[in-house]
C-alpha positions as CSV (number, residue, x, y, z in Angstrom):
1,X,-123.6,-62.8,-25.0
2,X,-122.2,-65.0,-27.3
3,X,-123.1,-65.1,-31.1
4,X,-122.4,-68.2,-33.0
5,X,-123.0,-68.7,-37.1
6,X,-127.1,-69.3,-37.6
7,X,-128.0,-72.4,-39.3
8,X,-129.9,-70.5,-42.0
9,X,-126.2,-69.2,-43.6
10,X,-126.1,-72.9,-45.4
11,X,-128.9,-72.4,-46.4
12,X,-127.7,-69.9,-49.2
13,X,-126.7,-72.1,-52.1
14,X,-125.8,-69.3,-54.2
15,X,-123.1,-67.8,-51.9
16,X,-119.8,-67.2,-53.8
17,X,-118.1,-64.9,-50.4
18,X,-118.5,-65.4,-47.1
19,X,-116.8,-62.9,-44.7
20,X,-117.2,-63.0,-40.5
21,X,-113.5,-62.0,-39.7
22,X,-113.4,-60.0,-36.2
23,X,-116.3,-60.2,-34.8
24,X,-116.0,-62.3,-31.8
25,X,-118.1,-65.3,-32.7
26,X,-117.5,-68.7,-31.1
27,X,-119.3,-72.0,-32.0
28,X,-118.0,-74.3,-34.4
29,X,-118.6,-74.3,-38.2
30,X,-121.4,-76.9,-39.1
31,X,-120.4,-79.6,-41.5
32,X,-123.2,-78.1,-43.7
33,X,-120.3,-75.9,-44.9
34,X,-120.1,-78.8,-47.7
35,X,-123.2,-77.3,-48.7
36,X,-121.9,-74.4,-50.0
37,X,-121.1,-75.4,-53.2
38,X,-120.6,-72.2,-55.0
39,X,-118.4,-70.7,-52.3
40,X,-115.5,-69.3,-53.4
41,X,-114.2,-67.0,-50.3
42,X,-114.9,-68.5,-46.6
43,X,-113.1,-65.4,-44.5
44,X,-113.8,-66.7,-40.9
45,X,-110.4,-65.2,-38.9
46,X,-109.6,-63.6,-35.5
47,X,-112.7,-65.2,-33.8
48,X,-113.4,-67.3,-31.2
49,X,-114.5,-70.5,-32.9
50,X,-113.8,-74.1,-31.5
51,X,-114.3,-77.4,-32.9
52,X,-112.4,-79.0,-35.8
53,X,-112.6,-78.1,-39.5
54,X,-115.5,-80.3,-41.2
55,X,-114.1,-82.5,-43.5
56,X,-117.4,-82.0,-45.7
57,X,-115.0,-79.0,-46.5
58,X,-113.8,-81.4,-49.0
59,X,-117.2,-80.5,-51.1
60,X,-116.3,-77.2,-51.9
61,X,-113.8,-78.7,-54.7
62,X,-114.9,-76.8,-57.7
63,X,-115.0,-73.5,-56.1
64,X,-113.4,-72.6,-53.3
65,X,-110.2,-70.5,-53.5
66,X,-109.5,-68.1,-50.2
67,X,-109.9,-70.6,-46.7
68,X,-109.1,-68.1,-43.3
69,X,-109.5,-69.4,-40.7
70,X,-106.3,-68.0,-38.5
71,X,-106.3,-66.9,-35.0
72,X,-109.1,-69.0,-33.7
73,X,-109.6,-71.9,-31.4
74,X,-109.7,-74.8,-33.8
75,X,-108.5,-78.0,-32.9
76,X,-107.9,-81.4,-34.2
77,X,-106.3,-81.8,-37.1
78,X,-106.3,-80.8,-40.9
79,X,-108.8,-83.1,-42.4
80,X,-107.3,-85.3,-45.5
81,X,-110.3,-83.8,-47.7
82,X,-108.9,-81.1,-48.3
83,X,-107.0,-82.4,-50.8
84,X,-109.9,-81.9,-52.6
85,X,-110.1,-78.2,-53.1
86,X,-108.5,-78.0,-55.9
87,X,-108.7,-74.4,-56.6
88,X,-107.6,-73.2,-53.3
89,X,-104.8,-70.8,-53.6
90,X,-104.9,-69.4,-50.1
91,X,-104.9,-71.3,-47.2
92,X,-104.3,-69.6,-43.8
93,X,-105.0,-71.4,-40.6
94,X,-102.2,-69.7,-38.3
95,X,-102.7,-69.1,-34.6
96,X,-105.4,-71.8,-33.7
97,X,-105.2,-75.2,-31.8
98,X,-104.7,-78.2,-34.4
99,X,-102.0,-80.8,-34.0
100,X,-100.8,-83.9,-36.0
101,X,-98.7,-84.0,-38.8
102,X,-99.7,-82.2,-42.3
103,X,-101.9,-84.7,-44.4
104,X,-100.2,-85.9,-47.4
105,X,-103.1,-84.7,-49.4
106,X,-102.2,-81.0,-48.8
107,X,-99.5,-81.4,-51.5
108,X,-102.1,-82.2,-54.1
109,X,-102.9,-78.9,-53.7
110,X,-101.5,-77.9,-57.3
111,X,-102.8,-74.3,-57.5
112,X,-102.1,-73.3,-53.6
113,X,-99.7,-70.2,-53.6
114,X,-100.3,-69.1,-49.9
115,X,-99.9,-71.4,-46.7
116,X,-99.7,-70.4,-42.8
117,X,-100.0,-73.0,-40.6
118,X,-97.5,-71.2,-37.8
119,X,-98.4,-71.2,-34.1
120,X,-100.3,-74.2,-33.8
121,X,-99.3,-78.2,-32.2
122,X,-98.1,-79.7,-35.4
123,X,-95.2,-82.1,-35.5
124,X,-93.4,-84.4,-38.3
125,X,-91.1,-84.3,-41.1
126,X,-91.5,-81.8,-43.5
127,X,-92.7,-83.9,-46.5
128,X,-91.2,-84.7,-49.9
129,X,-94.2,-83.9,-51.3
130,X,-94.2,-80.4,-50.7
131,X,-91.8,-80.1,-54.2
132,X,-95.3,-80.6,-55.8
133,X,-96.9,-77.4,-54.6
134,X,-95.3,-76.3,-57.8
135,X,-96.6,-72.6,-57.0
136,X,-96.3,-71.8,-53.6
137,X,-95.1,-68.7,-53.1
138,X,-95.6,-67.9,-49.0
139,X,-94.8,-70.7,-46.6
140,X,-94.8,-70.1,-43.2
141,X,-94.5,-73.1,-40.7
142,X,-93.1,-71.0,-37.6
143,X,-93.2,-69.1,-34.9
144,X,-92.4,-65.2,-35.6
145,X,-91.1,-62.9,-33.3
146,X,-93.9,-61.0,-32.9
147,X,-95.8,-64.2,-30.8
148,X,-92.4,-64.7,-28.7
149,X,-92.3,-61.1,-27.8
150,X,-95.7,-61.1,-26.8
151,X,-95.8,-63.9,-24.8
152,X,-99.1,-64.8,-26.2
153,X,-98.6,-68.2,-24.7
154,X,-98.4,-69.6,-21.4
155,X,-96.0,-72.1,-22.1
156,X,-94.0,-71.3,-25.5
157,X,-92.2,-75.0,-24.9
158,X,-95.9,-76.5,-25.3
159,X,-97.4,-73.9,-28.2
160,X,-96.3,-73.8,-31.5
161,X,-95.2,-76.2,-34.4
162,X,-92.1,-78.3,-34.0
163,X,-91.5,-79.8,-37.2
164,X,-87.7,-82.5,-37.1
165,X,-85.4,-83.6,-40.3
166,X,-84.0,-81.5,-42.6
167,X,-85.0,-79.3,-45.3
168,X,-86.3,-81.5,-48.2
169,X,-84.7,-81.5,-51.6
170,X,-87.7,-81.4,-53.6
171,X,-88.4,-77.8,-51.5
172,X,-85.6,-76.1,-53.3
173,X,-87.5,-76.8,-56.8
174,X,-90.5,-74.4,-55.7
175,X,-89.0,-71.6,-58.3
176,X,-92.2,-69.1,-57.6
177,X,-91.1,-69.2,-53.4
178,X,-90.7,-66.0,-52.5
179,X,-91.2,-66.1,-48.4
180,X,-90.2,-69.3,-46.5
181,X,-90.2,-69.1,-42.6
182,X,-89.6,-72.1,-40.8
183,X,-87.8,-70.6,-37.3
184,X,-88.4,-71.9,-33.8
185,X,-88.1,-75.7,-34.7
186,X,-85.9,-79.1,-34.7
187,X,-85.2,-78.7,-37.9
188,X,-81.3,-79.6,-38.9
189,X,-78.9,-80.7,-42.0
190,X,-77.5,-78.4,-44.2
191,X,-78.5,-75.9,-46.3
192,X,-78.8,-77.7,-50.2
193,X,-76.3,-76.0,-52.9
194,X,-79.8,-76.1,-54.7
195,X,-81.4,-73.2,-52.7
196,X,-79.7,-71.2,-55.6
197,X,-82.8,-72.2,-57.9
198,X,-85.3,-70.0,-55.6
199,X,-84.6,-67.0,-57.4
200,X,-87.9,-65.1,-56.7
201,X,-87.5,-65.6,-52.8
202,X,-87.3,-62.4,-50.9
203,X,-87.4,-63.3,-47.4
204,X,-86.5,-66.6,-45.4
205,X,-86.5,-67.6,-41.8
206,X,-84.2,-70.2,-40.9
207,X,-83.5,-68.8,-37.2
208,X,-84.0,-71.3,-34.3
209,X,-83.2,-74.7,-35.4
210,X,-79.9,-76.4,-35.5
211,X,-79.0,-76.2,-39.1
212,X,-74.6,-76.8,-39.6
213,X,-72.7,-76.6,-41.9
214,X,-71.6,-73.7,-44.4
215,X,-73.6,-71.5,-46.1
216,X,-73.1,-72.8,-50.2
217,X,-71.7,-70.5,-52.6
218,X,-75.4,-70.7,-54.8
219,X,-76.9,-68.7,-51.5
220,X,-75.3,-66.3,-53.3
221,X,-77.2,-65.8,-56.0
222,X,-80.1,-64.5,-54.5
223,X,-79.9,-61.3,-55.8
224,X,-84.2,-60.3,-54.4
225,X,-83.4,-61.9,-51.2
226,X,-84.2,-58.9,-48.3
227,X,-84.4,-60.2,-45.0
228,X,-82.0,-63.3,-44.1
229,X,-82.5,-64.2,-40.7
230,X,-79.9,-67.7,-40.2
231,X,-79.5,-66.7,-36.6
232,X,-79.7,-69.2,-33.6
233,X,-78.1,-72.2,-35.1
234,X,-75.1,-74.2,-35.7
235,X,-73.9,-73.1,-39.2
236,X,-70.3,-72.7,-40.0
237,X,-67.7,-71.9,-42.3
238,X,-67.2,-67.8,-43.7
239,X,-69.3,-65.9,-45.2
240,X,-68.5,-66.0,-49.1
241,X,-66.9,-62.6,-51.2
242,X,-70.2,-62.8,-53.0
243,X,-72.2,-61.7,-50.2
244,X,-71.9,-58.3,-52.3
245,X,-74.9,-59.4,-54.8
246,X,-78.0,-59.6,-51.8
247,X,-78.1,-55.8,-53.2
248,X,-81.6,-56.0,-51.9
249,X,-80.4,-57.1,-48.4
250,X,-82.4,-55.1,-45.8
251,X,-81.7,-57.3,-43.0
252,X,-78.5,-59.8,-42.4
253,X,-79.0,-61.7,-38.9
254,X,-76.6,-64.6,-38.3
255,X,-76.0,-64.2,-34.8
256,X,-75.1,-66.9,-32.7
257,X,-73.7,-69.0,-35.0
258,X,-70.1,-70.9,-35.5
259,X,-69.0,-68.6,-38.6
260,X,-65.4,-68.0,-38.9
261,X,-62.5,-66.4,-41.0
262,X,-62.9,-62.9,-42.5
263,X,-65.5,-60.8,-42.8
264,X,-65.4,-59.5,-46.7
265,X,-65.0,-56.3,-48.0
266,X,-67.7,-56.9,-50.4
267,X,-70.2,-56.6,-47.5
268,X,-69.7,-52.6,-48.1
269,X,-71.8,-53.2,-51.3
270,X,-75.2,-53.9,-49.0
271,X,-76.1,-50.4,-48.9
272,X,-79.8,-50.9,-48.4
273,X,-79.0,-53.0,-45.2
274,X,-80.5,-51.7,-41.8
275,X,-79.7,-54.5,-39.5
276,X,-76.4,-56.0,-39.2
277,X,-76.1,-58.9,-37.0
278,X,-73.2,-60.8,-36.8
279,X,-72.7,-61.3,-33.0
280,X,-71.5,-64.2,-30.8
281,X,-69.6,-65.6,-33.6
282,X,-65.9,-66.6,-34.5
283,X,-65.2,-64.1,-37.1
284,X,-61.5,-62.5,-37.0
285,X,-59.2,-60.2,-38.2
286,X,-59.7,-56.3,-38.9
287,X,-63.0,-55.2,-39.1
288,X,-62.9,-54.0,-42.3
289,X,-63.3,-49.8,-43.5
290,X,-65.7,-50.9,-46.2
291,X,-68.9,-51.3,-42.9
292,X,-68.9,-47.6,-43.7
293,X,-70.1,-47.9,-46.6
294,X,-73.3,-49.5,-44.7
295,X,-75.2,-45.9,-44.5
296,X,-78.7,-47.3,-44.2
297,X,-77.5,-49.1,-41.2
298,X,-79.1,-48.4,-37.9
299,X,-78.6,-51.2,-35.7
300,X,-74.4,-52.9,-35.4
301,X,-74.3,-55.7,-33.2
302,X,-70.7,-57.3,-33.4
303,X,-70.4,-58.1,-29.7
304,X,-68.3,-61.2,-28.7
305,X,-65.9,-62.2,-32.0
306,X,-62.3,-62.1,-32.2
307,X,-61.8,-59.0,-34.1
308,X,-58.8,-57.5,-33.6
309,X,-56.9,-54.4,-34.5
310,X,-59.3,-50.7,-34.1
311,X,-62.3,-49.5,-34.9
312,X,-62.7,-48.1,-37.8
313,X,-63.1,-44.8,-38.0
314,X,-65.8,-45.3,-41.2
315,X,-68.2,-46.4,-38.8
316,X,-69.0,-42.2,-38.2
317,X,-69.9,-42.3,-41.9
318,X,-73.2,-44.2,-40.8
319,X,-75.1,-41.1,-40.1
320,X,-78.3,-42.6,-39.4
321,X,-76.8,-45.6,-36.8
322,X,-78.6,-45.9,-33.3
323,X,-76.5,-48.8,-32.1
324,X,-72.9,-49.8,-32.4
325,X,-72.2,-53.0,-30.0
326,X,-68.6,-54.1,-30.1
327,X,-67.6,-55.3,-26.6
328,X,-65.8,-58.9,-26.4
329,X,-63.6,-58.4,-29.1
330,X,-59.9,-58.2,-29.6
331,X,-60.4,-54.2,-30.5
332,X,-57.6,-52.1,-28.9
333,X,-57.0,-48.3,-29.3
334,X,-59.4,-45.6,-29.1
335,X,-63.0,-45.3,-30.2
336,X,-63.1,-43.3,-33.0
337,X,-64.2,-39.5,-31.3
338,X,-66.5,-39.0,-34.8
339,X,-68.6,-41.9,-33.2
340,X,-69.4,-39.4,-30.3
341,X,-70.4,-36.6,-32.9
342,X,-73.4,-38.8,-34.1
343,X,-76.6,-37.3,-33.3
344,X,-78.6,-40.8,-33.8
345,X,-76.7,-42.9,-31.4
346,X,-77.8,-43.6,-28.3
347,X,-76.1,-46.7,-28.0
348,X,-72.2,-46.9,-28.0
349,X,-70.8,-50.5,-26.4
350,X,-67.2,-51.2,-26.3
351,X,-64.4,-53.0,-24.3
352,X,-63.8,-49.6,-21.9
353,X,-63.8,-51.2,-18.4
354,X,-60.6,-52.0,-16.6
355,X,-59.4,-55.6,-18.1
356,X,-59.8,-58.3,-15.6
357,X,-60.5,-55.9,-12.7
358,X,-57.3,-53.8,-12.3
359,X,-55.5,-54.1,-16.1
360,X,-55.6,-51.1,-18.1
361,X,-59.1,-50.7,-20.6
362,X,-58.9,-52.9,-23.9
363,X,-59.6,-49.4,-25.7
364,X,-60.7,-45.8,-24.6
365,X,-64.0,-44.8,-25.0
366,X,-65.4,-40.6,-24.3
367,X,-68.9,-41.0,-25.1
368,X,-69.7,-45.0,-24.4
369,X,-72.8,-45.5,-22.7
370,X,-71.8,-48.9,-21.7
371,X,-68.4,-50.5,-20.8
372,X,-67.3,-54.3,-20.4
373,X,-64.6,-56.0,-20.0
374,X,-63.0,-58.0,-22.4
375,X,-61.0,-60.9,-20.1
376,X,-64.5,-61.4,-18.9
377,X,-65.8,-62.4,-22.0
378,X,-69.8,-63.5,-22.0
379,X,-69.8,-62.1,-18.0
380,X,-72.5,-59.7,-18.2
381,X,-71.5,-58.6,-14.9
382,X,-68.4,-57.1,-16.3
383,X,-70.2,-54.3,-18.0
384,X,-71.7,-51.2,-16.8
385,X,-73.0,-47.9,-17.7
386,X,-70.9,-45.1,-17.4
């Protein structure tokens, strides 16, 4: 049985909230929506509706504020009206079918605060434009985790949003941004010394692209930033001594990157940081004694750099830690044996195996539960569990 929306529901003039949300219903949504004219909230999400969004949607300019129509079937693409809706603060069309580029219209969209439009077939340049959305404060063009691990999709190469060009100037002028997520694209450039003006953001997803270039010293200032994920890209460069002001910092992800140099001591000062992820980089020297000042810490991948020198013994001072992965480095010595006192780590990684086959171990592990080889850098043939 299917159940679609009855005819008679635009027939309610005097409707200010409509809400269908999880209920299975498939159909399309009649362009009598236009009709509507007092509607303020259209909640229509995670159903099984088809078709495109009418542009009589366009109508609905005087009232309509909250627009969901995520995790549908939608397709075609986002009609120019609804530039029109200019009281719309929430728009939320995630997960669904539609393709093209982003109308130019959107960015008249002076009071929009809230947009998803992740996990759908659109392509482009992100616009100039968008600098107008003068209170956006959640922007979300890509594709989370969440999907990828769930393989949702037959073909992730085919589903989801691949937006090209860089980053637009105008973007770093949204002061009231305080989410920005545009992972798993072709996005590249560099990183504007003006992302220091988005001082109420709190979370941004850059991972998946091929951004270069250094990180600018304004980054910074982001002193309510919480999760940082810059991960899967081409940045370079070190990572600046004022890394110690992202008090806030919950989770630092800049794995597989081109970052060099040092890793600073101010780092210790990010004491409400859970993940740290700086693995399949080109950082060097010592590992500093300051990571164990990291105690909220629970996951430490550190795997293939060129730190050299031992571990530290600090790292024990992480009581909470499930994970410490330091294999492919330049580490020599002996594990610290307060790493094997830990009653929260399951997970203890290092350089323990035989060097190239028949050379004594890069360092001496009691308690690893996986050893590798560090001549055999990257082969993950040369580890095993113990």
């Amino acid at each position: 049985i299917r159940f679609t929306l009855p005819n008679e529901l635009y027939d309610m003039k005097n409707l200010t909230a409509f809400d269908c949300n999880s209920n299975m219903l498939s159909g399309s949504i009649n362009s009598r929506i236009g009709e509507l004219t007092n509607i303020e909230k259209f909640n229509a999400f995670a159903n099984r509706f088809t078709g495109t969004i009418p542009s009589t949607i366009g109508q609905l300019s005087e009232t309509l504020q909250f627009l969901l129509l995520y995790e549908n079937k939608f397709t075609g693409t986002i009609p120019s009206t609804v530039g029109q809706l200019s009281r719309l603060t929430l728009f939320d069309i995630r997960e669904n079918k539609l393709y093209g580029t982003l109308p130019k219209e959107l960015y008249s969209l002076k009071h929009l605060s809230y947009f998803d439009c992740s996990n759908n077939f659109f392509s482009g340049t992100l616009s100039s434009r968008i600098g107008r959305l003068t209170n956006l404060e959640y922007l979300r063009l890509g594709i989370p985790d969440e999907t990828l691990r769930s393989k949702k999709f037959e073909d992730l190469s085919l589903n989801g949003n691949v937006f090209t060009g860089s980053i637009p100037e105008e973007l770093y002028g949204l002061e009231t941004l305080t989410s920005f997520d545009c992972s798993h694209h072709a996005l590249s450039g560099t990183i504007s010394s003006r992302i220091g003006n988005l001082s109420s953001l709190t979370h941004l997803y850059l991972y998946g692209n091929a951004f270069t270039g250094s990180i600018p010293e304004e980054f910074f200032s982001l002193e309510r930033l919480i999760h940082l994920e810059f991960r899967d890209n081409d940045f370079s460069g070190t990572i600046n001594n004022r890394i110690g002001n992202l008090s806030r910092l919950e989770k630092f992800e800049i794995s597989n990157n081109l970052f060099t140099g040092l890793l600073p001591s101010t780092m210790g000062q990010l004491s409400a940081l859970v993940l740290f992820d700086i693995s399949n980089n080109l950082f060097t020297g010592i590992l500093p004694s300051a990571i164990g000042q990291l105690t909220s810490v629970e996951d430490c991948p550190i795997w293939n750099n060129y730190f050299t020198g031992t571990i530290p013994s600090e790292l024990a001072l992480i009581e909470n830690i499930n994970r410490i992965d330091v294999r492919w480095n330049n580490f020599n010595g002996t594990v610290p044996e307060e790493l094997c006192e830990l009653e929260e780590l399951f997970n203890l990684i290092a350089d323990c195996f035989p060097t190239n086959i028949t050379g004594l171990p890069a360092v001496k592990c009691k308690c690893c539960i996986q050893c590798c080889d560090t001549a055999r850098r990257g082969d993950w043939e040369a580890c095993g569990y113990t």
